[in-house]
C-alpha positions in Angstrom: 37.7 -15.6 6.9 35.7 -18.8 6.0 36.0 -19.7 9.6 34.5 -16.4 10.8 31.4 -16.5 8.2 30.7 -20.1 9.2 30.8 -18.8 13.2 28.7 -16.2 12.4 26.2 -18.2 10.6 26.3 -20.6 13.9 25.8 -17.6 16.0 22.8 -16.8 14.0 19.4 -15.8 16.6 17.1 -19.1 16.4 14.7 -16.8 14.4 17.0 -16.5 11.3 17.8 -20.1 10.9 15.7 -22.3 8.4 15.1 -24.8 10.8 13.4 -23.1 13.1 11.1 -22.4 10.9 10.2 -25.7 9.7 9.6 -26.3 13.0 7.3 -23.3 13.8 5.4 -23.6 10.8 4.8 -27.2 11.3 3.8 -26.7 15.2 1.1 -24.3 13.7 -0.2 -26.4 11.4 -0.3 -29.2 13.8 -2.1 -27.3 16.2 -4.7 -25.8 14.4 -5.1 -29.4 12.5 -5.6 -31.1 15.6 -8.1 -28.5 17.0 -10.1 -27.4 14.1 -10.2 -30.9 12.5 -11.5 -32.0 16.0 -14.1 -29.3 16.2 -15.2 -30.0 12.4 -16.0 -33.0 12.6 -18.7 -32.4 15.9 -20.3 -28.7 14.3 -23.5 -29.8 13.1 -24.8 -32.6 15.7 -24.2 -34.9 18.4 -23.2 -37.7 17.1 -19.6 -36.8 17.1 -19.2 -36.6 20.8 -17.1 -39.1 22.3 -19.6 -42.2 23.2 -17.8 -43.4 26.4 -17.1 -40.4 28.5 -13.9 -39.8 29.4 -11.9 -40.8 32.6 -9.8 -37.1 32.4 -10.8 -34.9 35.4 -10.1 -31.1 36.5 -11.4 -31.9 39.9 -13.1 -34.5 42.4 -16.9 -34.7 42.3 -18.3 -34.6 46.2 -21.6 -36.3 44.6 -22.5 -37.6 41.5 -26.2 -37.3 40.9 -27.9 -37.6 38.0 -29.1 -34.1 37.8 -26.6 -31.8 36.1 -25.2 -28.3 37.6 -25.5 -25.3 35.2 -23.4 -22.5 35.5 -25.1 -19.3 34.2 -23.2 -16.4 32.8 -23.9 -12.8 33.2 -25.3 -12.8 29.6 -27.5 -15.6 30.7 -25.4 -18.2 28.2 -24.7 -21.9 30.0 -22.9 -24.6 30.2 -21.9 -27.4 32.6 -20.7 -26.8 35.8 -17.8 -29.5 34.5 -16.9 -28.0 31.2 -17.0 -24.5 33.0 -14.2 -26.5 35.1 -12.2 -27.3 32.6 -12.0 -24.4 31.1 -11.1 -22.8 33.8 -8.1 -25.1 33.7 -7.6 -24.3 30.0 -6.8 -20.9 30.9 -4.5 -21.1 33.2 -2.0 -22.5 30.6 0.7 -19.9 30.4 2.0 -19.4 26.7 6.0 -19.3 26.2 7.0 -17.0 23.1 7.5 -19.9 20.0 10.4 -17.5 18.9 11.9 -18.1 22.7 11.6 -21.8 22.0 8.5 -21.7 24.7 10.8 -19.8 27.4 8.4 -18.6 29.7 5.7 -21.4 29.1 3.9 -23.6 31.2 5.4 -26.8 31.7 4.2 -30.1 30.4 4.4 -31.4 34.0 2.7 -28.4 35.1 0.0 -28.8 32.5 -0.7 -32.2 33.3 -1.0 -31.3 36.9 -3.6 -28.6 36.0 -5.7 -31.2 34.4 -5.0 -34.0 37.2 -4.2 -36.5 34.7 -2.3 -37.2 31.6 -2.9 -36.6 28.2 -5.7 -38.8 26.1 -2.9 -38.8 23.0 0.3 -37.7 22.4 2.7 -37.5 19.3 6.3 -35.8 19.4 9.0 -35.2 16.6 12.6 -33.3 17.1 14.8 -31.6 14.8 18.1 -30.0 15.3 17.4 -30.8 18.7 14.2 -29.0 19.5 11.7 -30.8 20.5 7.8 -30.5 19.5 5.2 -32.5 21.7 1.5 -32.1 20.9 -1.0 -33.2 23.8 -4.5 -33.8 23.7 -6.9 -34.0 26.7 -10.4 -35.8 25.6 -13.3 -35.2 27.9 -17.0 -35.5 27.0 -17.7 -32.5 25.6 -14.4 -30.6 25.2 -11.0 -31.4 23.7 -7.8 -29.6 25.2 -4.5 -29.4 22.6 -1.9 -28.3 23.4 1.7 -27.7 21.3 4.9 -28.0 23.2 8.4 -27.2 22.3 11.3 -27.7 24.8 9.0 -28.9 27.2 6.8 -26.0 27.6 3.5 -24.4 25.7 3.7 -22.4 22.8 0.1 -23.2 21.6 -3.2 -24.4 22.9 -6.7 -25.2 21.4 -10.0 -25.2 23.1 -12.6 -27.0 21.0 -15.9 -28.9 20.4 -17.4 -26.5 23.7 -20.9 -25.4 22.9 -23.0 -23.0 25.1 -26.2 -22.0 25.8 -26.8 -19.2 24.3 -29.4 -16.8 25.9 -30.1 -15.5 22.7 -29.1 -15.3 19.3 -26.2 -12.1 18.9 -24.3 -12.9 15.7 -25.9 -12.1 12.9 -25.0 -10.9 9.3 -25.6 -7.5 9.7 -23.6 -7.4 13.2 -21.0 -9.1 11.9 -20.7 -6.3 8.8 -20.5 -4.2 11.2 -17.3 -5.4 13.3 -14.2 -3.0 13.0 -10.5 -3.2 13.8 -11.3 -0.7 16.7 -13.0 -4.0 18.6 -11.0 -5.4 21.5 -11.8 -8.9 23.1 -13.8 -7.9 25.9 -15.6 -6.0 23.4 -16.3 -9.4 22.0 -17.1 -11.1 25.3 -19.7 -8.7 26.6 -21.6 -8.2 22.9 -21.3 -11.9 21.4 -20.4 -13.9 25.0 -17.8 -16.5 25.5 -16.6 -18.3 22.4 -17.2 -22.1 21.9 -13.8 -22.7 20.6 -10.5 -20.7 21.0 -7.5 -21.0 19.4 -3.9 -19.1 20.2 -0.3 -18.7 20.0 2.5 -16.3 21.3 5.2 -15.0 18.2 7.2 -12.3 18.4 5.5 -11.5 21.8 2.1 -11.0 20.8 -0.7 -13.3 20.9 -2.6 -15.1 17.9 -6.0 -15.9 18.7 -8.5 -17.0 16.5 -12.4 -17.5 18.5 -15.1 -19.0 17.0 -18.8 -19.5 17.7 -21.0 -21.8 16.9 -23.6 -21.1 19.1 -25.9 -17.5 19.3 -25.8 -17.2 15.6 -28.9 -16.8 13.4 -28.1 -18.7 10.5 -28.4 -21.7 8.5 -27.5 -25.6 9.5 -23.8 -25.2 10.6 -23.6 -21.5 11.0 -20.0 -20.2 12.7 -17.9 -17.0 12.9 -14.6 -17.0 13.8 -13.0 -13.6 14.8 -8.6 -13.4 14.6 -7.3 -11.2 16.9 -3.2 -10.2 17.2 -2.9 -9.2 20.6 -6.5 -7.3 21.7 -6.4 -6.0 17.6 -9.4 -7.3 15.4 -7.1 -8.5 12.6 -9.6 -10.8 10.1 -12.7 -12.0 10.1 -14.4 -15.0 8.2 -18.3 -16.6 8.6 -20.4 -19.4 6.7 -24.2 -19.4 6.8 -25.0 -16.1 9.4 -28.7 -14.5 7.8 
């Protein structure tokens, strides 16, 4: 009998062991760390952008000139043609279910070749024999992280982006106003891209937290940041909107 209760604990899903857990928990935690304490720390100026510009490129440049490309949304919001590069390359990151031990995710080779290089950092722990890499790609303006277990993504982090805003969009009485019954693209087309995105796949549904820094009118460090379970409006938090 004892022999049967301890095979049945061993046949346990991965979901109902304690370890597992640990792990997911901690490869949250990391993740979100690593992005939000990035993005933190570069909210309120310049001066926290990275000095020398990175090496790290999405694609070749047919001429470098000194003036700057813009690309210009439908909203009329901006950014660089090269940050609108690489986060076109951001998206492309398929997510693996964290409960399928990333089954289903892109690979870290396969990441790396979507960047064309390899990471800026990288940091790696294993228990039980799962293995958790986090990656980060520095560029200029925008860091990449992304959370690997078994050697494909579970988690990724867009952060320290900034557009261009048009116009200002967010503002405290808007944001009163947002409901469960709003959908991302909902978001997109009122409030425009967000600067920073953050997400996960659990259980088959995606958890994606996008903030704003930019379009709000507000006080000295302004943000929102909307959390969204699949295309469900799920919390909602702000500091400084007027």
């Amino acid at each position: 009998m004892n022999k049967n209760l301890n095979d049945n604990k061993n046949n346990q899903p991965i979901y109902r062991k304690t370890w597992f857990w640990i792990i997911a928990i901690l490869a949250l935690f990391v993740l979100i760390g690593a992005a939000y304490g990035i993005g933190k720390n570069s909210n309120n100026s310049n001066n926290a952008k990275i000095e020398q510009k990175s090496k790290n490129k999405t694609y070749d440049k047919a001429n470098d000139t000194n003036e700057e490309k813009i690309y210009t949304s439908e909203r009329g919001d901006q950014i660089s043609m090269d940050n609108l590069a690489i986060l076109q390359a951001y998206y492309k990151i398929k997510l693996g279910d964290l409960m399928k031990s990333g089954q289903g995710g892109t690979s870290y080779k396969k990441v790396k070749k979507i960047f064309n290089s390899s990471p800026s950092e990288t940091s790696s722990s294993e228990t039980s024999g799962v293995k958790t890499e986090l990656a980060i790609w520095r560029y200029e303006d925008v860091t990449i992280t992304v959370t690997f277990v078994n050697n494909h993504a579970v988690g990724s982090a867009e952060t320290r982006l900034r557009w261009k805003r048009a116009k200002p969009t967010f503002t405290k009485k808007t944001y009163n106003k947002l409901s469960g019954n709003l959908n991302s693209d909902k978001v997109y087309k009122k409030f425009g891209i967000p600067d920073e995105v953050t997400q996960m796949l659990i259980f088959g549904s995606y958890k994606t937290k996008f903030t704003w820094f930019t379009g709000l009118k507000g006080s000295l460090g302004a943000n929102v940041s909307l959390d969204f379970t699949g295309d469900s409006l799920t919390g909602k938090s702000q500091y400084g909107l007027k």
